[in-house]
C-alpha positions in Angstrom: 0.0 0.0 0.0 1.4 3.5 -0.6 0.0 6.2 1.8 -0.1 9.9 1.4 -0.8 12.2 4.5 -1.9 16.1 3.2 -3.7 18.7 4.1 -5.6 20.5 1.9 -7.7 24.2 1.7 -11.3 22.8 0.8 -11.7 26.2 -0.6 -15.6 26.2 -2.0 -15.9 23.1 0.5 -14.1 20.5 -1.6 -10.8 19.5 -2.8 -10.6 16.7 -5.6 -8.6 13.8 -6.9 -8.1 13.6 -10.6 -5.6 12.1 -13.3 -3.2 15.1 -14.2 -4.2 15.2 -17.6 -7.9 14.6 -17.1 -10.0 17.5 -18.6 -13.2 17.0 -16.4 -14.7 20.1 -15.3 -16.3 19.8 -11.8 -18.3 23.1 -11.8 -21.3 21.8 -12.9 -20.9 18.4 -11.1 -22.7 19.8 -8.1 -26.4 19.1 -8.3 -28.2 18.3 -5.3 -27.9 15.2 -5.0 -23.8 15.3 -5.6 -23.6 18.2 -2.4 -26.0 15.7 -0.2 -24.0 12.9 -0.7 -20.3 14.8 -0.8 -19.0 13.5 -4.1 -18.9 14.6 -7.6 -17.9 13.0 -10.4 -16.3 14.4 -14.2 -14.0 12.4 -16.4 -11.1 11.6 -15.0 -11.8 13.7 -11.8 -13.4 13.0 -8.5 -14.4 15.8 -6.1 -14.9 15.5 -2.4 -17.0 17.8 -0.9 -16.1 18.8 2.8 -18.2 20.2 5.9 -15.9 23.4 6.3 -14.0 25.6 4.3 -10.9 25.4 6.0 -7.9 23.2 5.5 -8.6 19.7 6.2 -6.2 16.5 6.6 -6.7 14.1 3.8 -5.2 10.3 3.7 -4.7 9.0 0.0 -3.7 4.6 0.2 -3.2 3.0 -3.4 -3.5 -0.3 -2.5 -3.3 -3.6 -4.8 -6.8 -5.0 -3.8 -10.0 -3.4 -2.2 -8.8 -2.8 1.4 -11.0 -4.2 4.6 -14.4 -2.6 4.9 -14.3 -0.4 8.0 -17.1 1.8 7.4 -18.6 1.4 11.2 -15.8 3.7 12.0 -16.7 7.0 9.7 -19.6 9.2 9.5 -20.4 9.0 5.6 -18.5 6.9 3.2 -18.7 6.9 -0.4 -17.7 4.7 -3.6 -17.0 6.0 -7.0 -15.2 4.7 -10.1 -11.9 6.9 -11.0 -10.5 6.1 -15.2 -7.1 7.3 -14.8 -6.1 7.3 -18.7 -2.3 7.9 -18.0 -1.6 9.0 -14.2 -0.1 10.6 -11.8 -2.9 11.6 -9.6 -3.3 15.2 -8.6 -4.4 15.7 -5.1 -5.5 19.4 -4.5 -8.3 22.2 -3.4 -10.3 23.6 -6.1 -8.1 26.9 -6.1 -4.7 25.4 -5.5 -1.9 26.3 -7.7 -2.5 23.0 -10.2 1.8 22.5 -11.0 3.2 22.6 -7.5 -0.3 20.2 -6.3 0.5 17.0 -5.0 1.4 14.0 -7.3 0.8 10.0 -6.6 2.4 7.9 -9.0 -0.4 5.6 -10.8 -0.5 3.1 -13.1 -3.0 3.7 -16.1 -6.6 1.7 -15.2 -9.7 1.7 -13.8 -10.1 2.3 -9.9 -12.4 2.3 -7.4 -12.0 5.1 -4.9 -13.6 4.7 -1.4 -13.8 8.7 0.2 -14.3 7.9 4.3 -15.8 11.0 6.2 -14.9 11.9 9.3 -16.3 15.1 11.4 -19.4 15.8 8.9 -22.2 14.6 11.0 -22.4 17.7 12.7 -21.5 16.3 16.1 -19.6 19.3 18.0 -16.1 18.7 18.8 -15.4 15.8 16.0 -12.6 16.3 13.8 -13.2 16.6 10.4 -10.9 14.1 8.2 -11.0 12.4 5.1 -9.4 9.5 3.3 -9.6 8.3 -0.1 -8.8 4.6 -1.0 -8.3 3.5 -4.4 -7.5 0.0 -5.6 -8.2 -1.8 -9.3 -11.8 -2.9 -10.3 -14.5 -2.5 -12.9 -16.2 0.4 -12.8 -19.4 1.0 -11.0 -22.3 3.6 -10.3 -21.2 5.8 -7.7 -22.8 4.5 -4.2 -23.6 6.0 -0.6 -22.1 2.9 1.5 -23.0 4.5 4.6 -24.8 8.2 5.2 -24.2 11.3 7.7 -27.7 11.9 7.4 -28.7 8.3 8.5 
């Protein structure tokens, strides 16, 4: 597993996860339904929305296989399907300075990426994290594994 710890503005509440040369445009990716359940999707770009526009500590794991299921653990979680049609990965804010964002080496594929919510349930005191997994496998329709709003 490779493991990237960051912290990122979520200027406009989100930050994203694309393939660096992906042209996906994520600013009309926000209908209703996308803000309720935190996730957007565009080609070659996933967008994570956040509870606070502040900067936020992010985990990003490549790993070889799906990871365990530890959803019990996180206030929403999500699953989405990421093409990344050459790699690296950018990891960055929506108003970050795209060339000096961070890069994750990754091989050319389809992925699924798991986004795990911590600190969005509105609870006072909890700390809001995130952490995107993303392994190999077909694609799917993006799902809400588990809800804030449950």
């Amino acid at each position: 597993m490779q493991r990237n710890d960051l912290e990122l503005f979520a200027d406009y509440n989100q930050f994203y996860v694309q393939d660096e040369p992906a042209s996906g445009d994520l600013s009309s990716a926000w209908p209703e339904e996308a803000v309720s359940r935190l996730l957007a999707i565009a080609p070659g770009v996933v967008g994570v929305g956040t509870a606070s526009n502040i900067d936020v500590p992010v985990t990003v794991e490549i790993h070889e296989a799906a990871p365990q299921d530890d959803s019990a653990a996180f206030d929403q979680v999500n699953e989405c399907t990421l093409i990344v049609a050459h790699g690296p990965l950018v990891i960055a804010g929506c108003t970050d300075y795209f060339p000096a964002a961070t890069r994750i080496p990754a091989k050319p594929g389809t992925y699924r990426v798991r986004v795990s919510y911590l600190g969005v349930s509105g609870v006072p005191g909890s700390e809001e994290r995130y952490r995107l997994q993303l392994w190999p496998a077909p694609a799917i329709e993006t799902t809400v594994v588990k809800s804030h709003a449950a």
